[in-house]
C-alpha positions in Angstrom: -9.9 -7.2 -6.3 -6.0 -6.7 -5.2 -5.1 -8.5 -1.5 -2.1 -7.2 0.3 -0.2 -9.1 2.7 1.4 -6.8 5.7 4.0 -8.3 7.7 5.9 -7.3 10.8 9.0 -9.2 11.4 11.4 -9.2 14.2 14.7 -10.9 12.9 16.6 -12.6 16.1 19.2 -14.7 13.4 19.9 -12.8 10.8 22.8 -15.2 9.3 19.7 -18.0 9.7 16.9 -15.5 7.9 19.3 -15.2 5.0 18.4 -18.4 3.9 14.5 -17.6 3.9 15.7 -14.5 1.9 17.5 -16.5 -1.0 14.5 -18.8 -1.8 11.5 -16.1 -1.2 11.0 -14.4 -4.1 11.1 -17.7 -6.7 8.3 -19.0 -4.8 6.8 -15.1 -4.5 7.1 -14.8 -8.1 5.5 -18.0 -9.5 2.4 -17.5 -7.8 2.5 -14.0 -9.4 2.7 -11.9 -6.2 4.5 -8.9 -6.2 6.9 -7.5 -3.6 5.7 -3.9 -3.1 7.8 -2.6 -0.1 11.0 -3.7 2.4 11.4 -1.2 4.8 13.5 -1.5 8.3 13.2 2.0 9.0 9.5 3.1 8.2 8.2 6.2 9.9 6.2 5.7 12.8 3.4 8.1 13.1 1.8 6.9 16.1 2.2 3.7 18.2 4.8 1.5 18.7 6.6 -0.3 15.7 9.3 -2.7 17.7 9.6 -5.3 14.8 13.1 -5.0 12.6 11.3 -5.0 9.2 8.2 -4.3 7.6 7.1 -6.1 4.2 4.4 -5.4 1.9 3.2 -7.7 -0.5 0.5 -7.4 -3.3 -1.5 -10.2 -5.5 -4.5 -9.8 -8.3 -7.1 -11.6 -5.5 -7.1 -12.8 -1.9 -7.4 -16.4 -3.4 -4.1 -16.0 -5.3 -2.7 -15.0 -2.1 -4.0 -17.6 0.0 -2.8 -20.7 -2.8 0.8 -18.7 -2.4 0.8 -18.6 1.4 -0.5 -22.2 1.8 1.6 -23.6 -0.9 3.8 -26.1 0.4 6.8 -24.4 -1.3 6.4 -21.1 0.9 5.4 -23.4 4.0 8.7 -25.1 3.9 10.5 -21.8 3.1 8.5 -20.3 6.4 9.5 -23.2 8.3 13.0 -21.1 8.5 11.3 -17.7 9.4 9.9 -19.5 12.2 13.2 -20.9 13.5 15.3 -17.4 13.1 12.2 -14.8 13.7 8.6 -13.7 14.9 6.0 -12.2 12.2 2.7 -10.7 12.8 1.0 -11.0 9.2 -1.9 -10.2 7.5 -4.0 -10.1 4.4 -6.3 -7.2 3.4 -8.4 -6.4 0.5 -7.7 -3.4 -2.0 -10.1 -1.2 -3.1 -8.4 -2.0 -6.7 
């Protein structure tokens, strides 16, 4: 069954996040996730949305998603989101 990351991120350094940007998707990719959605202007239907960008991820299984987010590839990558944003993220299941 599919997992789905969701993340909300509020950029502070954008010049700094660029760098989290440039090695993301090699480490994204060989752990076979799949970047589903990048959106900084997504429609807000009720409640408030105050982060600057909204990301969507999607993997075959929760455990392929949790051996990507734990790798310590992506945790050194992440070590730069820390130190030029805040993220609220988490992982769902899929009905497929």
């Amino acid at each position: 069954m599919a997992a789905y990351f969701i993340a909300q991120v509020s950029i502070q350094d954008r010049d700094a996040y660029q760098a989290y940007e440039q090695g993301f998707m090699a480490i994204l990719d060989e752990h076979g996730g799949q970047l589903v959605s990048v959106d900084e202007q997504p429609l807000v239907l009720e409640g408030d949305w105050a982060c600057t960008r909204t990301v969507l991820l999607r993997f075959e299984t929760a455990e392929a998603g949790k051996t990507w987010y734990h790798s310590d590839a992506y945790q050194t990558l992440a070590q730069v989101r820390f130190q030029s944003a805040t993220s609220n993220i988490v992982m769902v299941q899929g009905f497929v």
